[in-house]
DRENFITI-850361 format. One record per atom (N, C-alpha, C): residue number from 1; atom name; y, x negated, z. Coordinates in Angstrom, 2 decimals. Example, Ala and Ser with C-alpha at 12.3 -4.5 7.8 and 13.67 -1.06 7.14 Angstrom:
- k,a,Y,X,Z
- 1,N,-5.69,-13.19,7.80 .
- 1,CA,-4.50,-12.30,7.80 .
- 1,C,-3.30,-13.20,7.80 .
- 2,N,-2.25,-12.85,7.08 .
- 2,CA,-1.06,-13.67,7.14 .
- 2,C,0.03,-12.90,7.87 .
This chain:
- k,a,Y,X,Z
- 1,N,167.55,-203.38,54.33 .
- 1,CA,167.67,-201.96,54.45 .
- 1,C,168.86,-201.60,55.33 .
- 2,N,168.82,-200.42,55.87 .
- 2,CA,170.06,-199.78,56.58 .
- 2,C,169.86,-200.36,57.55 .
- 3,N,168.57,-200.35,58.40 .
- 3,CA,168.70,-200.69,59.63 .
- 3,C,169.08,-202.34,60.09 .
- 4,N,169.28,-203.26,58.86 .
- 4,CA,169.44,-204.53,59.17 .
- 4,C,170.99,-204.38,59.01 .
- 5,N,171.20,-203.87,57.84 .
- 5,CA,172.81,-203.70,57.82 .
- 5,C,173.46,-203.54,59.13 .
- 6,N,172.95,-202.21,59.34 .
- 6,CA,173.87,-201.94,60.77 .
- 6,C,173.64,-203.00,61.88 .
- 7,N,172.73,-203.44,62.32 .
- 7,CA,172.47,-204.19,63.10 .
- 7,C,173.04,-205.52,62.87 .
- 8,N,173.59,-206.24,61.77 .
- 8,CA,174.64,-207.36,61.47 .
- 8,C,175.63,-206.85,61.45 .
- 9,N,176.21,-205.50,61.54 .
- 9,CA,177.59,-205.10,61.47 .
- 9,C,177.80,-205.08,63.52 .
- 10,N,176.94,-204.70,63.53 .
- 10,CA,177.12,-204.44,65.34 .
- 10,C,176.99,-205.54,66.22 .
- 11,N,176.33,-206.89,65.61 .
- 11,CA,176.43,-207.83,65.75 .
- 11,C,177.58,-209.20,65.78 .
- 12,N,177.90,-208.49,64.39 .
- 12,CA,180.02,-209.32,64.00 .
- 12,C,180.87,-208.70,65.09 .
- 13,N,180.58,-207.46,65.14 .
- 13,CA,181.09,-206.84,66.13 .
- 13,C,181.47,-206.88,67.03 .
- 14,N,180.23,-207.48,68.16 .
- 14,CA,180.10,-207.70,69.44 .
- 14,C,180.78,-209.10,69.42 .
- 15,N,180.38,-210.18,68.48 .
- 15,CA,180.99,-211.20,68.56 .
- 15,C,182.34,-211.54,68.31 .
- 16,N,183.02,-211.00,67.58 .
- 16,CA,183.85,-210.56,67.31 .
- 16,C,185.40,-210.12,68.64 .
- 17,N,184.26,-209.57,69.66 .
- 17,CA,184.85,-208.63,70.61 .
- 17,C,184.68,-209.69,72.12 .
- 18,N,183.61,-210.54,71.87 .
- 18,CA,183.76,-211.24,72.74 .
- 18,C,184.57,-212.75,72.67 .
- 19,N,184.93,-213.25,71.40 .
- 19,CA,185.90,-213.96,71.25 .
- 19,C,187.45,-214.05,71.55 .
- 20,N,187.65,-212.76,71.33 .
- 20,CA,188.67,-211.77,71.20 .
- 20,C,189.07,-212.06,73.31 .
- 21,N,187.71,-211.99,73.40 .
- 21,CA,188.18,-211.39,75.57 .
- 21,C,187.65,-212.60,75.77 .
- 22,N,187.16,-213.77,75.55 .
- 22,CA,186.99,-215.31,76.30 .
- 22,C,188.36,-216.02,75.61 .
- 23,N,189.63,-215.42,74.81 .
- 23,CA,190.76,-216.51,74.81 .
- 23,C,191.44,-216.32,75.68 .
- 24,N,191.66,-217.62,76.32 .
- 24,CA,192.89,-217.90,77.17 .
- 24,C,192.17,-218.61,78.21 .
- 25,N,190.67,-218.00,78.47 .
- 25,CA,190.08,-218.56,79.85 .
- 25,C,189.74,-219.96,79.67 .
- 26,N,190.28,-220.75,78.98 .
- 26,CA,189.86,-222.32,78.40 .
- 26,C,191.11,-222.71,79.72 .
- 27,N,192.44,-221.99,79.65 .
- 27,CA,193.69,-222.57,80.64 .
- 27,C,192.65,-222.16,82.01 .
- 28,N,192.56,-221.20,81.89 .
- 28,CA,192.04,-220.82,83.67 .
- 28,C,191.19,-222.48,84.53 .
- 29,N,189.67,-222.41,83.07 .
- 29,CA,189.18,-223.27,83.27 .
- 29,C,189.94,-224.84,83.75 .
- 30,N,191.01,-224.77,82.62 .
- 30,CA,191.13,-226.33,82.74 .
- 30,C,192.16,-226.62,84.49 .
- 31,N,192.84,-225.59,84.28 .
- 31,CA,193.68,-225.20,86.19 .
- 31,C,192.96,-225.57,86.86 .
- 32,N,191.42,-224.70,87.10 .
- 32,CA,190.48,-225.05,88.10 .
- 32,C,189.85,-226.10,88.44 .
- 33,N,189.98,-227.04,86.88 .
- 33,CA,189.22,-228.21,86.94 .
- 33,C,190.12,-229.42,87.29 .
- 34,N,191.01,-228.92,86.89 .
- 34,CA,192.52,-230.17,87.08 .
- 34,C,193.51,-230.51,88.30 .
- 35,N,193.53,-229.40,88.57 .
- 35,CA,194.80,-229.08,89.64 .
- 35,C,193.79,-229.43,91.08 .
- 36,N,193.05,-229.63,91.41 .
- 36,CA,192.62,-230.34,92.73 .
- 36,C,193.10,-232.43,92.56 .
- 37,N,192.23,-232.45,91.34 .
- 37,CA,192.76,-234.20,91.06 .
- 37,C,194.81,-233.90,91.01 .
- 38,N,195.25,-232.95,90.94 .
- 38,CA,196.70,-233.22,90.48 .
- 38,C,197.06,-233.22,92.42 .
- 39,N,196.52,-232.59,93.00 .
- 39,CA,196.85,-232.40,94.36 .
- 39,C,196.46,-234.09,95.11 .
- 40,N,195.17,-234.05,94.65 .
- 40,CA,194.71,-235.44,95.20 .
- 40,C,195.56,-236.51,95.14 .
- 41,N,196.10,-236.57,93.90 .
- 41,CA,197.32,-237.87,93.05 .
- 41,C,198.70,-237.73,93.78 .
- 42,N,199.04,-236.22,94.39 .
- 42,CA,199.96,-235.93,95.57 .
- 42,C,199.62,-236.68,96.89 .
- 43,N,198.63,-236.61,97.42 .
- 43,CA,198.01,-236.93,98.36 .
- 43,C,198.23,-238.42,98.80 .
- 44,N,197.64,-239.32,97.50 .
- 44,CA,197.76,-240.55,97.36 .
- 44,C,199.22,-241.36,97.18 .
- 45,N,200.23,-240.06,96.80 .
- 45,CA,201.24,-240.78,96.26 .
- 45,C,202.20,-240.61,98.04 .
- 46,N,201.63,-239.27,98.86 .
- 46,CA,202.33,-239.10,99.83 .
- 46,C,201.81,-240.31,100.56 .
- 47,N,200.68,-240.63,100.78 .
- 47,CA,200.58,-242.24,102.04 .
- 47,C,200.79,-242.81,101.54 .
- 48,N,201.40,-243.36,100.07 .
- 48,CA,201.87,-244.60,99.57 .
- 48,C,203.51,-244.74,100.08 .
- 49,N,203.85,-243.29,100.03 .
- 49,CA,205.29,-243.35,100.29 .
- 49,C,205.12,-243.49,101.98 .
- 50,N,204.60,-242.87,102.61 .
- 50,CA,204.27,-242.79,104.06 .
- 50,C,204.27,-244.01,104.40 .
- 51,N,203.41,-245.46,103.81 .
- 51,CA,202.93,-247.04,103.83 .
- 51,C,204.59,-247.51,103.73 .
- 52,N,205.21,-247.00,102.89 .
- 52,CA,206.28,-247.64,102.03 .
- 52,C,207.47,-247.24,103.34 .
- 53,N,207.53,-246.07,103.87 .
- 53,CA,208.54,-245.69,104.98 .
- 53,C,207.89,-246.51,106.28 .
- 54,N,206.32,-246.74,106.68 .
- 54,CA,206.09,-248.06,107.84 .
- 54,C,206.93,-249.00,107.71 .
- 55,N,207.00,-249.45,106.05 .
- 55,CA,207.11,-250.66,106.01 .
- 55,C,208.80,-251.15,106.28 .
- 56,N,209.62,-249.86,105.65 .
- 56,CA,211.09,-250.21,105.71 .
- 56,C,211.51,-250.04,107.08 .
- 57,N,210.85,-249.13,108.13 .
- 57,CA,211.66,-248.76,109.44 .
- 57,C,211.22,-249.98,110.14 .
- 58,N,209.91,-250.77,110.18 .
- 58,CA,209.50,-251.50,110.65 .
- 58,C,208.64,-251.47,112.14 .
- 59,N,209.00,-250.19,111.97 .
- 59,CA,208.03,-249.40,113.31 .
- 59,C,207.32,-248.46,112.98 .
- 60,N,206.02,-248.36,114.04 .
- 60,CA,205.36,-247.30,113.35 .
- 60,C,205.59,-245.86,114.35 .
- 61,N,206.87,-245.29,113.49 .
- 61,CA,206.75,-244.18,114.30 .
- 61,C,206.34,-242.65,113.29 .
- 62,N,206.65,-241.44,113.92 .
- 62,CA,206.48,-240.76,113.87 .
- 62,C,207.80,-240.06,112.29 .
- 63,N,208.95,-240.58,112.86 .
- 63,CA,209.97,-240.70,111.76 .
- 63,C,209.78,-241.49,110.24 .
- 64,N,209.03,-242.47,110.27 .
- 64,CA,208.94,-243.30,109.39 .
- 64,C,207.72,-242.56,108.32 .
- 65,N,207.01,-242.08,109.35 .
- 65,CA,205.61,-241.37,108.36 .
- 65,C,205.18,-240.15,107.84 .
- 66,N,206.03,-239.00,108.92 .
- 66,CA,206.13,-237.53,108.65 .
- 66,C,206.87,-237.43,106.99 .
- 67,N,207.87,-238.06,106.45 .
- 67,CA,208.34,-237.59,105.20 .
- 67,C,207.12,-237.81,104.24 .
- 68,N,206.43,-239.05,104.19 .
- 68,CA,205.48,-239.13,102.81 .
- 68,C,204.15,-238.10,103.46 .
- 69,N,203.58,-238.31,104.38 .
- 69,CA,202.33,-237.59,105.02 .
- 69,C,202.78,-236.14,104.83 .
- 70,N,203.86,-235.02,105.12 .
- 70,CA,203.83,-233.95,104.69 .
- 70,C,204.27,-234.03,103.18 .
- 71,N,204.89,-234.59,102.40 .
- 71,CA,204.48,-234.14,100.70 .
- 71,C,203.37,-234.64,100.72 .
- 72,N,202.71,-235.06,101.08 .
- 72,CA,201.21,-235.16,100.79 .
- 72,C,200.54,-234.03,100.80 .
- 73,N,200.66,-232.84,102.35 .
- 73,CA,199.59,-232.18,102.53 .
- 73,C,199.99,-230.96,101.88 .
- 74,N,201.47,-231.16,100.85 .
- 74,CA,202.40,-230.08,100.59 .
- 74,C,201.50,-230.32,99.09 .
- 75,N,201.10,-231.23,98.50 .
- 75,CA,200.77,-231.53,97.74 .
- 75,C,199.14,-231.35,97.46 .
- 76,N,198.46,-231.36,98.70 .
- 76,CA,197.12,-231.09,98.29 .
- 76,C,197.01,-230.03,97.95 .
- 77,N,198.07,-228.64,99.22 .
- 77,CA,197.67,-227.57,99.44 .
- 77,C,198.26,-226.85,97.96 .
- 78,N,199.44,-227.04,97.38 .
- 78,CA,199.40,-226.56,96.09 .
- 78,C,198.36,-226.79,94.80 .
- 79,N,198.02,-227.84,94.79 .
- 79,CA,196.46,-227.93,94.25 .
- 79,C,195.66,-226.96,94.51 .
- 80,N,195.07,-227.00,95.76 .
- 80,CA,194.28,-226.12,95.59 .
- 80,C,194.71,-224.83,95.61 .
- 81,N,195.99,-224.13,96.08 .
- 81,CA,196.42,-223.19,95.50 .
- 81,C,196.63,-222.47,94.50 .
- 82,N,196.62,-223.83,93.43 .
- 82,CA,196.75,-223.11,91.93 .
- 82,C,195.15,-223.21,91.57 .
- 83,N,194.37,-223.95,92.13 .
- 83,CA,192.72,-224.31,91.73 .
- 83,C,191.91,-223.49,92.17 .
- 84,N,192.05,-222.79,93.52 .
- 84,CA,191.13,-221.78,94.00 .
- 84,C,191.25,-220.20,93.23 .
- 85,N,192.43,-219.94,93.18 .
- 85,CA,192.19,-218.63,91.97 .
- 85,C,192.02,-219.05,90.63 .
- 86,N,192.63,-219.76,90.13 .
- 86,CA,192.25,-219.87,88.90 .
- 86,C,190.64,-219.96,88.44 .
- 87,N,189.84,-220.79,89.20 .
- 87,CA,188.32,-220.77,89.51 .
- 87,C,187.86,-218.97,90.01 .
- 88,N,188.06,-218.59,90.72 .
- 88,CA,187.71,-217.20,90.72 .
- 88,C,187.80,-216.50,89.81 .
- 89,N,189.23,-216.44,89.30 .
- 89,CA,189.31,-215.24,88.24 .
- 89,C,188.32,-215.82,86.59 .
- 90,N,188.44,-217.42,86.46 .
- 90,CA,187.30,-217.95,85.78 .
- 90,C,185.90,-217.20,85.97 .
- 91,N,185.90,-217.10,86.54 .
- 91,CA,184.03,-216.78,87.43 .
- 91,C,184.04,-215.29,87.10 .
- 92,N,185.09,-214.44,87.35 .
- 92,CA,185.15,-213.02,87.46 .
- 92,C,185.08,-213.11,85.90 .
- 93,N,186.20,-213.14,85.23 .
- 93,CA,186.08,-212.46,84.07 .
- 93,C,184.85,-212.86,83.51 .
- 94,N,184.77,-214.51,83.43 .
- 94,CA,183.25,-214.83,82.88 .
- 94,C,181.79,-213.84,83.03 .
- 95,N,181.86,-213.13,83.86 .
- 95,CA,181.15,-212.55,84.72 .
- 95,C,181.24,-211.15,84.17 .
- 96,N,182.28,-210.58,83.65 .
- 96,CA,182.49,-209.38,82.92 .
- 96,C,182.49,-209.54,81.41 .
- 97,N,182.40,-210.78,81.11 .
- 97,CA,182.23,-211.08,79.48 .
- 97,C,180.89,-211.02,79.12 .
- 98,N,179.90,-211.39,80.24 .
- 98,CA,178.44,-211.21,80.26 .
- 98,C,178.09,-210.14,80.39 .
- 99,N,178.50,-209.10,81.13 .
- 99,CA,178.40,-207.89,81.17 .
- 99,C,178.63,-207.22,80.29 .
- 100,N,179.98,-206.99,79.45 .
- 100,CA,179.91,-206.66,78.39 .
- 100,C,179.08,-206.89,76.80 .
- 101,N,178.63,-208.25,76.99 .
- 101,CA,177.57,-208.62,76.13 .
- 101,C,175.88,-207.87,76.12 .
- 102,N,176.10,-207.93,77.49 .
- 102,CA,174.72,-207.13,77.85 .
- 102,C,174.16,-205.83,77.54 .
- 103,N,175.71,-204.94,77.72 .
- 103,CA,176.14,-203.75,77.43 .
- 103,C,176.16,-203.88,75.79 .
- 104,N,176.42,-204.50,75.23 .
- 104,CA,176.60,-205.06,73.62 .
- 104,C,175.36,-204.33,73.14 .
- 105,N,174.52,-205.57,73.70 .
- 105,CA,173.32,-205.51,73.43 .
- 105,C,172.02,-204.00,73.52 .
- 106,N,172.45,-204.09,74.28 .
- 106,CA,171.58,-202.20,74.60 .
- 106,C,171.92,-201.42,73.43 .
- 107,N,173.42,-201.23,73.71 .
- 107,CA,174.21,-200.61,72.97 .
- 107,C,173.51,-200.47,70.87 .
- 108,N,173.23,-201.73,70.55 .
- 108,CA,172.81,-202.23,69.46 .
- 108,C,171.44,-201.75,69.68 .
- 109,N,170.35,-202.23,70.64 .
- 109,CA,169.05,-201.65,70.43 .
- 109,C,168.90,-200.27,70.57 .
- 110,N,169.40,-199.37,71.25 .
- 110,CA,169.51,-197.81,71.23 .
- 110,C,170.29,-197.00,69.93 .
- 111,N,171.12,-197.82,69.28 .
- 111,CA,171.39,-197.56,68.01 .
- 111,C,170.77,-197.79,66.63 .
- 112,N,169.89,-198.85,66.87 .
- 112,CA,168.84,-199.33,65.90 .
- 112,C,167.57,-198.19,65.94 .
- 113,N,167.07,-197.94,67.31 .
- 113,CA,166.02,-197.32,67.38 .
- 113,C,166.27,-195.62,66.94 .
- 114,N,167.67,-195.70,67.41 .
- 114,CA,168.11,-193.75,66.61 .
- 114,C,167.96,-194.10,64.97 .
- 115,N,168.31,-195.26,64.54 .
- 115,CA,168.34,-195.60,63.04 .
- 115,C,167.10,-195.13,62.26 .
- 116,N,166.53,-196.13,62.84 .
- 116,CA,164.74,-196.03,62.76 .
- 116,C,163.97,-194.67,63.03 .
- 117,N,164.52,-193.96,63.95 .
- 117,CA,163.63,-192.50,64.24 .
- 117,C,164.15,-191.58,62.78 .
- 118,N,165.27,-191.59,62.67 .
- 118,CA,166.38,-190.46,61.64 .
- 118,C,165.68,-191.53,60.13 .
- 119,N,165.23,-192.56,59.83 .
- 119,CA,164.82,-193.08,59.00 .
- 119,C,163.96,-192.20,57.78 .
- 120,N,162.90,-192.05,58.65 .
- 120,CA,161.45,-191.27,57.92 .
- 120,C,161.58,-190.15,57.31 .
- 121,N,162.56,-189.40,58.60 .
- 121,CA,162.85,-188.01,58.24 .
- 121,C,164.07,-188.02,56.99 .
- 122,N,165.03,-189.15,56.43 .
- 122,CA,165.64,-188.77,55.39 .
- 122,C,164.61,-189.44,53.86 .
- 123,N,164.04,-189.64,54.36 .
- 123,CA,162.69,-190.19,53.07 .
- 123,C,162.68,-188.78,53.02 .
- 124,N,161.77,-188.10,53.41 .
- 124,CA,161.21,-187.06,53.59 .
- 124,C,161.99,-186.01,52.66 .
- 125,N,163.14,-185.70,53.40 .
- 125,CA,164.11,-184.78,52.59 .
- 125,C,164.58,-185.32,51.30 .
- 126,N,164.34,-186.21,50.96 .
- 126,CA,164.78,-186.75,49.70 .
- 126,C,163.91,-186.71,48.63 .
- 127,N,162.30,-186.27,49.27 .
- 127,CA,161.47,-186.31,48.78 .
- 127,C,161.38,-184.54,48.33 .
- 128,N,161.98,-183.57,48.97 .
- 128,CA,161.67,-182.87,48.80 .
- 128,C,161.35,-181.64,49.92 .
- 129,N,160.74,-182.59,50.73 .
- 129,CA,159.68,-181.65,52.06 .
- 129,C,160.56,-181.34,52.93 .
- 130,N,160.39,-180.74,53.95 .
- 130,CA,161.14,-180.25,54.86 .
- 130,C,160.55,-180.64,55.92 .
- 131,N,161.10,-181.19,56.81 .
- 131,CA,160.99,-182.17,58.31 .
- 131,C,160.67,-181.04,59.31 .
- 132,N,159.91,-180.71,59.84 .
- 132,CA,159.93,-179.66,61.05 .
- 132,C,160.08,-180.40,62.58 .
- 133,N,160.62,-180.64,63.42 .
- 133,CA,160.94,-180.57,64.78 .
- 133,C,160.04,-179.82,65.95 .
């Protein structure tokens, strides 16, 4: 009947509309999930170089270790620089894609149920009778 019709049209709809607003957040995701291990692999690569400058000065000073130990912490902290918003705004929009679904949804049952009330009454007139209010 009408009322299933509409209700699969408002349905493509919504889905439709939420496909449409979850592309792109796959990059957000993968930033948030990636870019801490990409900082970490900084991290590791700065005390390797840090090990590697002990090893050539032959002393352990302060000169020999500051170059690899700060790209290291230059390296974590851009990690999580690019990882901590990208994870938020993940969370946010996610968070407004549900909302809008929710809103979807109402939206669809308050339109079904006007469907259904205005239903009877066009039987009615079609039949002939006149609907009184």
């Amino acid at each position: 009947g009408v009322k299933e019709r509409i209700a699969s049209r408002l349905e493509r709809l919504e889905a439709a509309a939420g496909r449409a607003m979850i592309r792109g957040t796959g990059i957000l995701a993968s930033i948030g999930a990636t870019a801490p291990f990409v900082g970490l692999f900084g991290t590791v690569w700065g005390i390797i170089d840090a090990f590697h400058g002990l090893g050539t000065a032959g002393a352990a000073t302060l000169r020999a270790v500051a170059p690899g130990i700060s790209e290291a912490l230059i390296t974590t902290a851009a990690g999580l620089a690019a990882a901590i918003p990208a994870v938020i705004a993940y969370n946010l929009i996610g968070g407004s894609i549900r909302d809008f679904a929710a809103r979807g949804d109402d939206f669809t049952l308050e339109m079904l149920n006007a469907v259904e009330r205005q239903q009877p009454q066009a039987a009615y007139r079609a039949e002939g009778t006149e609907v009184r209010r």
